[in-house]
N, C-alpha and C positions, 0 to 999 in steps of 0.2 A: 334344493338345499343350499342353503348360503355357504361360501367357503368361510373360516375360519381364517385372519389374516395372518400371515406368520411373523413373529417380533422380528424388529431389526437386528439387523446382525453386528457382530460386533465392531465391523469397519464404520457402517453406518454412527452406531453412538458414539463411536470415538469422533468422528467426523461431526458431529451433530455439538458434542462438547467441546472442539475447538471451535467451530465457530463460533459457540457462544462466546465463549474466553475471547473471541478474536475483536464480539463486538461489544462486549462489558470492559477488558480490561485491558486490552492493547493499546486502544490510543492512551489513555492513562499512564502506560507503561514508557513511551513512546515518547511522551510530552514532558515526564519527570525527571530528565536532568537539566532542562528550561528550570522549573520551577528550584530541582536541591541548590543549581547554580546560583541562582538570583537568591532563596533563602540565607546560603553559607555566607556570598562575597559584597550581595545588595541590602537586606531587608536587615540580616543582621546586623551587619556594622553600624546601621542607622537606628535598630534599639538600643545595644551596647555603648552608644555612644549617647544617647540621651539618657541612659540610667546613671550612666559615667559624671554627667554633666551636674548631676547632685552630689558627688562622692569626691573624697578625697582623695587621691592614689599617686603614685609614683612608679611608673613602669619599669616592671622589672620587679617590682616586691611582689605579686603573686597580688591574687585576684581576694584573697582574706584580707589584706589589709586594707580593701576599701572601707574607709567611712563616711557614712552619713553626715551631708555639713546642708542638706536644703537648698536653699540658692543664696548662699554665700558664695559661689564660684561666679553665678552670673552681678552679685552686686560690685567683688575684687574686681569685673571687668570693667563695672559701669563707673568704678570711682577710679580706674588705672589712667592716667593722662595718657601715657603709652598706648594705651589701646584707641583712646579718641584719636590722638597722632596718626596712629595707623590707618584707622577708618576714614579718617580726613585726610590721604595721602590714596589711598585704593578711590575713592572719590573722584580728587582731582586728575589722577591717571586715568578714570575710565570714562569723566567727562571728556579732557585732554588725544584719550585716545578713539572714544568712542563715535564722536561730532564728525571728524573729517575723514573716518573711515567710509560714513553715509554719505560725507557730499560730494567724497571723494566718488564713490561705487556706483551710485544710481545714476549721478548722467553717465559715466562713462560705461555702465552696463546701456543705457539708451541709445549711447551712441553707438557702440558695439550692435547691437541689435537691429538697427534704423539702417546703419553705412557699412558694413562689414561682415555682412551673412556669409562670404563667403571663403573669410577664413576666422568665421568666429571660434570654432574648434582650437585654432590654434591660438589665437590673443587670450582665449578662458585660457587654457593649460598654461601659458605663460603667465599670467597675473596669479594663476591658482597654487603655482611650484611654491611660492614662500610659505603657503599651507601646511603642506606638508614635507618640507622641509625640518630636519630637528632641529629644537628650539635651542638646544644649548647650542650648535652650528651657527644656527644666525647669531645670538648675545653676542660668540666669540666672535664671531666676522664685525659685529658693530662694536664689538668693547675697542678693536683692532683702529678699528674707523674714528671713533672717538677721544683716540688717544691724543696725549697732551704736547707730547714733542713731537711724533713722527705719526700722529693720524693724518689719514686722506683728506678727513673732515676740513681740519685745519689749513691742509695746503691748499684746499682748492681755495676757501676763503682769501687767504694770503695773496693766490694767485689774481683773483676778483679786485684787491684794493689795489690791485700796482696797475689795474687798468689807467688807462686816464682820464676817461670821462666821468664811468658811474663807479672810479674805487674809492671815492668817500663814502658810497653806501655800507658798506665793508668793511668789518675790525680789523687792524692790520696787524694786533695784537694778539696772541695765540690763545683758546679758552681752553678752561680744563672743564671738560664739558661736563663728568664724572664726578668732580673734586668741588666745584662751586654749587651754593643751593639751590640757584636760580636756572642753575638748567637741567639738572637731574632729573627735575621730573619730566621736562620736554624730550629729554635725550631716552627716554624708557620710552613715552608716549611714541616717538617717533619711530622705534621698532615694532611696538603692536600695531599700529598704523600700516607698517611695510609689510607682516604678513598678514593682517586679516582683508586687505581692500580686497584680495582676489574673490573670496571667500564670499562677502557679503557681492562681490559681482555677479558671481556664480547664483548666487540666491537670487539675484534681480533678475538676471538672463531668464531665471526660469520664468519667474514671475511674469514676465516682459511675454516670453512664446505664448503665454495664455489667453492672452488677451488678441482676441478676432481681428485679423488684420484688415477686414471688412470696413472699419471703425477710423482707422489709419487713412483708409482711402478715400470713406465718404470725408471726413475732416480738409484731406489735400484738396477733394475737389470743390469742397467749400470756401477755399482759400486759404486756411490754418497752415499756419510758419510749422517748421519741426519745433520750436520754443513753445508754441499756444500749445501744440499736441502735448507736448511736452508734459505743461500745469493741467489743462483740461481732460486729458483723458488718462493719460499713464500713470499720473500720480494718484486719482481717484480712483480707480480699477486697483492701482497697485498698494493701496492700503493693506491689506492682510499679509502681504510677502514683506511690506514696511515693519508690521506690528512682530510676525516672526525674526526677522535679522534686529532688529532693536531691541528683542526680549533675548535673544544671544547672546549679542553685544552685551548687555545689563550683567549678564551670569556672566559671561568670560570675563569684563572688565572686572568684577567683584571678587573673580577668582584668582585674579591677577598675581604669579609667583615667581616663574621660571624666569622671565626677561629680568626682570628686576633683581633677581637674587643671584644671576650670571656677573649683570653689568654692575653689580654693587659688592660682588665677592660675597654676599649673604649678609653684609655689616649696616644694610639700609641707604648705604652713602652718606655723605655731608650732612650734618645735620637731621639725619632719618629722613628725608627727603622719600628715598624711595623703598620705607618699609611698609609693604602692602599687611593688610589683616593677616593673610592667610602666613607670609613670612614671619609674621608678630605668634600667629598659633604655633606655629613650625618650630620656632626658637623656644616660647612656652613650653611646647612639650616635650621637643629633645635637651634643649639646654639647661632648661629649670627644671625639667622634669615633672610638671606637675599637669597631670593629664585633664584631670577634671577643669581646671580651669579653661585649660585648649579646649574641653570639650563643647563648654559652656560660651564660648567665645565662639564655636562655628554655628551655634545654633542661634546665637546675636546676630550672626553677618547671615544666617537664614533670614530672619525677622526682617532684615532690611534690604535682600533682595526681595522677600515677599510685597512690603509695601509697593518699593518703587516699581516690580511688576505689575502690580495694580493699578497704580499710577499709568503705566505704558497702555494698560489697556483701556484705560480707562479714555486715554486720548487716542489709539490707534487703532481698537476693540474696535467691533462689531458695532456695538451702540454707541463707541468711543466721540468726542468734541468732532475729530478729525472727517468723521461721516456726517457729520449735518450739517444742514445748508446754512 
C-alpha cells in the first residue's frame, strides 16, 4: 500500500514563500532607491526642464503660471547678441584652455611612465591635488596672483625685466590682467589649465599601463629613440584614452563657470570677456528671472556639445581620420 504524503507543514510554506519573495521581488527591492534617486534628481530635472524650455515662467510664481510660447524661448536666444558673445567666449576659453592641457598631459604622462615608475604614485598625486582641490580656493588664490598692484604675477615679471640680458623680453609695466580685454580670457584659461593637467595625466598613465610593455622593448632593440616610440606606438595604441580625455575636455570646457565667475566677480569682466554660456544661463535665470529662456539656452549649448562630440569622434572614434593609414 503506497503511503499517502503528508502536506507541508506550516514552517515549510512559509519558507517556501519567502523564498519565492526572496527571488521575484527582492533584488527589485534592493535596486529601487538606484533607480527613485536617479528618477527624483536625474531623469527629472532633464524632463522639467525641456517642457520648461517651451514655457514661459518666472521662478517663484508657482508652476500655474507657466505659459505656452513654443520656441520662442530658443529663437530670443538665437537672435540675443549676448548670447552669441557668450558662446563665442566659452569657445575661445575651452579651445584656450583645452589644447595645452593635452600637450601639456601626454608627453608628460609618457615621460612619467617611461622614466619614473618608481615614484610615479607620487608625481600623479601631486599633479592630481589641483583636481580636487576647491575651485572657489584656487579662483581665490589666482584672483590674489593676478592682482594689479600687489599680485605675484606682476612682481615676478617686474623682477624678469630688471634682468640685464633677457629683461627687454619682459613688460616692465604692471598689467591688470583681470581689468584689460586682452587678457582676461588667458588669465581664466590659465587656471583651468593648472587644475585639469593632472587630471587628463592621470587618464594617460592609465592609458599608458595598457599597452604591453613587450612592444617598448622589441621597438628599443630595433633601435627606436623614446621620440619614434613615442609617434609610432603610444600615440596609436593610445587613441581611445585620447578620444575619452578630449570628449572631457569638450563637456568641461563647455561647462565652463566657477573659475570665470570667481575671477570676474560674476560681472563677465572687461568687456564680457569672460561670460561663459552657462554664467549667461545663470544670470538669465536668477537675475532676469525668466526661466524658460535659461532653459532653452542649455538645451542650445546641448546641441553644440553634441555636434562638436561628434566631430571628436568622428576624428578620434573607432572608425575616426585619426585610425586610418
Amino acid at each position: 500500500m503506497t503511503a499517502t504524503p503528508s502536506p507541508p507543514s506550516i514552517l515549510q510554506r512559509t519558507n517556501s514563500g519567502w523564498d519565492r519573495f526572496q527571488r521575484r521581488y527582492a533584488p527589485y527591492i534592493f535596486i529601487s532607491p538606484f533607480f527613485l534617486l536617479f528618477f527624483a534628481f536625474s531623469l527629472f530635472p532633464i524632463l522639467f526642464n525641456a517642457y520648461l524650455s517651451f514655457h514661459n515662467w518666472q521662478p517663484g510664481s508657482g508652476l500655474g503660471d507657466m505659459k505656452f510660447v513654443g520656441l520662442r524661448n530658443f529663437s530670443d536666444n538665437l537672435t540675443d547678441p549676448t548670447f552669441w558673445q557668450s558662446l563665442r567666449n566659452t569657445a575661445i576659453l575651452a579651445l584656450e584652455s583645452g589644447v595645452p592641457q593635452h600637450l601639456i598631459a601626454l608627453p608628460l604622462a609618457f615621460a612619467i611612465h617611461m622614466g619614473l615608475k618608481r615614484v610615479q604614485s607620487l608625481v600623479t598625486a601631486v599633479y592630481f591635488l589641483p583636481y580636487i582641490t576647491s575651485v572657489v580656493a584656487i579662483s581665490v588664490v589666482f584672483f590674489t596672483l593676478f592682482s594689479w598692484q600687489y599680485g605675484a604675477l606682476n612682481a615676478g615679471l617686474n623682477a624678469l625685466h630688471n634682468l640685464p640680458l633677457i629683461g627687454g623680453l619682459f613688460p616692465g609695466e604692471k598689467i591688470n590682467w583681470l581689468g584689460e580685454v586682452q587678457y582676461v580670457q588667458p588669465a581664466i584659461a590659465l587656471v583651468v589649465v593648472w587644475r585639469y593637467v593632472g587630471w587628463n595625466v592621470l587618464l594617460y598613465l592609465a592609458g599608458l599601463q595598457a599597452i604591453p610593455s613587450d612592444i617598448y622593448e622589441a621597438a628599443s632593440i630595433d633601435g627606436a629613440t623614446r621620440a619614434q616610440q613615442f609617434r609610432f606606438i603610444t600615440l596609436p595604441l593610445l587613441r581611445p584614452t585620447i578620444f575619452l580625455a578630449v570628449t572631457l575636455t569638450l563637456i568641461g570646457g563647455f561647462q565652463l563657470f566657477e573659475e570665470p565667475f570667481v575671477l570676474t566677480n560674476g560681472s563677465g569682466g572687461t568687456g564680457q570677456q569672460g561670460l561663459t554660456t552657462i554664467m549667461y544661463m545663470f544670470r538669465t535665470y536668477n537675475s532676469y528671472s525668466d526661466a524658460g529662456v535659461a532653459a532653452a539656452m542649455s538645451w542650445l549649448l546641448f546641441a553644440v556639445i553634441g555636434v562638436l562630440s561628434l566631430i571628436n569622434n568622428r576624428i578620434f572614434g573607432r572608425s575616426g581620420l585619426a585610425g586610418k593609414d
